[in-house]
C-alpha positions as CSV (number, residue, x, y, z in Angstrom):
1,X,0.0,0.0,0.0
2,X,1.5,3.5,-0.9
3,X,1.7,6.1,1.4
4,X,3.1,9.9,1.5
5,X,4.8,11.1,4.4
6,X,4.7,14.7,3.9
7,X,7.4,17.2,6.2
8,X,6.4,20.2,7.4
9,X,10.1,20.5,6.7
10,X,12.1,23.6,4.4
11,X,14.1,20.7,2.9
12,X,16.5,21.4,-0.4
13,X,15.8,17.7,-1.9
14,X,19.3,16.9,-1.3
15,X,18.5,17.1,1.9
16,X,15.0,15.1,1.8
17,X,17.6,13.0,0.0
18,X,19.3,12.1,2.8
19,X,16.1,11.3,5.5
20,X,14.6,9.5,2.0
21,X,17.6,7.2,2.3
22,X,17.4,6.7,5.8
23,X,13.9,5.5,5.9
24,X,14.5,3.4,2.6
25,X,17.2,1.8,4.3
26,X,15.3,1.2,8.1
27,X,12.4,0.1,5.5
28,X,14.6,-2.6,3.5
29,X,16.3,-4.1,6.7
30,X,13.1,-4.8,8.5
31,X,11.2,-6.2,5.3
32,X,8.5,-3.2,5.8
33,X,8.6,-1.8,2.6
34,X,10.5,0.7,0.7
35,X,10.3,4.4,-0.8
36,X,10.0,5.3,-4.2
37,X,10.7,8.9,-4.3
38,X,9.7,12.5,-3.6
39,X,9.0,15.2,-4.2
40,X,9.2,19.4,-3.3
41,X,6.5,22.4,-3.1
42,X,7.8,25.9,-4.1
43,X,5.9,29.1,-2.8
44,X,6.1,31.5,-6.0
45,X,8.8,33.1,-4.8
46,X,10.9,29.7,-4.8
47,X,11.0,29.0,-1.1
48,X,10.7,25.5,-0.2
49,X,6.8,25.0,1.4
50,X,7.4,21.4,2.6
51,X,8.2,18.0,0.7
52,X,7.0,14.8,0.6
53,X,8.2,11.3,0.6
54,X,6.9,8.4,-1.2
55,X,6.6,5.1,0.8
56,X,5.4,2.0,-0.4
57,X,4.4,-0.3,3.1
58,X,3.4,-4.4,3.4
59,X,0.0,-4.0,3.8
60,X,0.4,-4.5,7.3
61,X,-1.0,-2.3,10.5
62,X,2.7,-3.9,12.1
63,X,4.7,-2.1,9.3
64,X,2.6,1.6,9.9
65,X,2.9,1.2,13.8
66,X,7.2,0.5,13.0
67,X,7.1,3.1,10.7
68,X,5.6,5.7,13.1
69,X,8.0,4.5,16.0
70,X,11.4,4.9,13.6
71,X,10.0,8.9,12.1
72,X,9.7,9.4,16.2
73,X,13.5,8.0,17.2
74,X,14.8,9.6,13.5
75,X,13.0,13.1,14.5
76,X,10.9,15.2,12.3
77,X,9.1,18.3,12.3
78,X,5.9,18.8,14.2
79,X,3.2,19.2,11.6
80,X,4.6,16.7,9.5
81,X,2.2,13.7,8.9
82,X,1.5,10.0,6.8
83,X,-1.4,9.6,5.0
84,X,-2.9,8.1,2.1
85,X,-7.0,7.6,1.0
86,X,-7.8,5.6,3.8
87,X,-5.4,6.8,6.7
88,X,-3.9,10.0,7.8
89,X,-2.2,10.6,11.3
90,X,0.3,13.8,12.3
91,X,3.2,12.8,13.3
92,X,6.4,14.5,14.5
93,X,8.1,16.1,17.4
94,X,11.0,18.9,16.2
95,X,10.4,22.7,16.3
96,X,11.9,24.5,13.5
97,X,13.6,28.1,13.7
98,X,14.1,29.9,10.3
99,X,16.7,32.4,10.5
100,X,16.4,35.1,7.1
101,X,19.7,36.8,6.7
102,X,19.0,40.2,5.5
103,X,20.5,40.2,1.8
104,X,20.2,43.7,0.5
105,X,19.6,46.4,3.4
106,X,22.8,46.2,5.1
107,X,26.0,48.1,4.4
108,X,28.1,46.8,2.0
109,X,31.0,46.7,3.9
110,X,29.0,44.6,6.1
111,X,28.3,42.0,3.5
112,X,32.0,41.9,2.1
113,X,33.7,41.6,5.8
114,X,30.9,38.8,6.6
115,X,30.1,35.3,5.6
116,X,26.3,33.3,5.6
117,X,28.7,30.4,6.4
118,X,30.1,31.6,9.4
119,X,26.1,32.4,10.4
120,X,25.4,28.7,9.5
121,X,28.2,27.3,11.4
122,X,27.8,29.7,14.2
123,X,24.2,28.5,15.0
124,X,25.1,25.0,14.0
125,X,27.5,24.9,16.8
126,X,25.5,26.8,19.5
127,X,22.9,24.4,18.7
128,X,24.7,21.1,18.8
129,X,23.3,19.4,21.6
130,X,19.3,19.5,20.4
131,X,20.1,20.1,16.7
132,X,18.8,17.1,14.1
133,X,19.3,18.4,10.6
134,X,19.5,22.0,8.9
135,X,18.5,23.3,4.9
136,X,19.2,26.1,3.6
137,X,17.4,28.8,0.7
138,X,18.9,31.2,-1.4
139,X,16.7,34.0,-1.8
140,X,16.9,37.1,-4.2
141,X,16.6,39.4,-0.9
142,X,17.7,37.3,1.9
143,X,19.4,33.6,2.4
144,X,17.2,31.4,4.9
145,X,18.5,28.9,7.0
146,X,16.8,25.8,8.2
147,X,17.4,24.7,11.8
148,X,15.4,21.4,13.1
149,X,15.6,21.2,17.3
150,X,14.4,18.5,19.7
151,X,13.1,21.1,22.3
152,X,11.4,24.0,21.6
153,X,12.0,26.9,18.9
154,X,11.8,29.3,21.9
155,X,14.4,28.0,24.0
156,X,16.9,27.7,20.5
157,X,16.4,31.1,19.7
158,X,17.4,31.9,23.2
159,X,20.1,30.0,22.9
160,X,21.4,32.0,19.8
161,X,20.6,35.7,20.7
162,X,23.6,36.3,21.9
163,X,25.5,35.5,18.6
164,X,23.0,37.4,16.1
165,X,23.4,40.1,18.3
166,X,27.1,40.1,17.8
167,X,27.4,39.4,14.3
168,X,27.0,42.3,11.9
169,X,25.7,40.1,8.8
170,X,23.0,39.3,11.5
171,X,20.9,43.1,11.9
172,X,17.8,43.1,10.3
173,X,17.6,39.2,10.5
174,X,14.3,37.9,11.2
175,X,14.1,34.6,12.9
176,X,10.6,32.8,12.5
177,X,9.0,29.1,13.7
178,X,8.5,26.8,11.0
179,X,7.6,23.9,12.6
């Protein structure tokens, strides 16, 4: 029976990629199942809206219920959910913080002293200990980066304050829940 497990997740599909082959790979060891692709929604102005995963499952309530526990011990976004015509349940447990580096309003000495990178890194690092994966957008006005906690999205940006604070490239970001 096929299945879509769609992520309320900001995922470039190199990165759905990567959970794709996870849960292929958990799927093919325990004789559940496999996927057989995915896919990506764009907002018009090219941002990543959430993606999907294609999952083909034994017709078996066992292989759901095993499927459910592993997204739970893997970790994805609140929101997130697996459905198909005759099932549907919300599934997931991270928040998301979405941090929009300001790509055009700063001064331009700021933006050729500074480096997104360093942002990316910086946050990476700070959030280490509750952080399960990142993604990344490149917008015409601003870069957004992707950052998937176990915890909550308040107690991350908390966590980070100090360093957007500090960095130049960081005035006029906006950081917003996704998940």
């Amino acid at each position: 029976m096929f299945y879509t497990l769609q992520l309320n997740a900001k995922l470039q599909p190199f990165h759905r990629h990567d959970l794709e082959d996870l849960i292929d790979e958990f799927l093919s060891e325990e004789g559940l199942g496999s996927t057989s692709g995915g896919g990506t929604l764009m907002s018009k102005e090219g941002e990543i809206e959430y993606c999907d995963i294609e999952i083909e499952l034994n017709n078996t309530f066992q292989a759901v219920e095993k499927l459910l526990q592993k997204l739970e011990e893997v970790g994805i976004p609140k929101g997130s959910k697996l459905y198909n015509e005759d099932f549907s349940q919300e599934v997931g447990t991270l928040e998301g913080l979405a941090l929009y580096v300001n790509g055009t309003d700063l001064p331009k000495e700021v933006y050729e002293t500074s480096d997104v990178n360093v942002v990316f890194d910086s946050v990476s690092e700070i959030l280490k200990d509750v952080l399960v994966f990142t993604s990344y957008h490149e917008g015409s006005n601003d870069t957004a980066l992707y950052f998937y906690v176990k915890g909550s999205f308040m107690e991350a940006k908390e966590q980070i304050k100090d360093f957007i604070a500090s960095y130049p490239l960081c005035k006029k970001c906006r950081i917003i829940q996704i998940a």
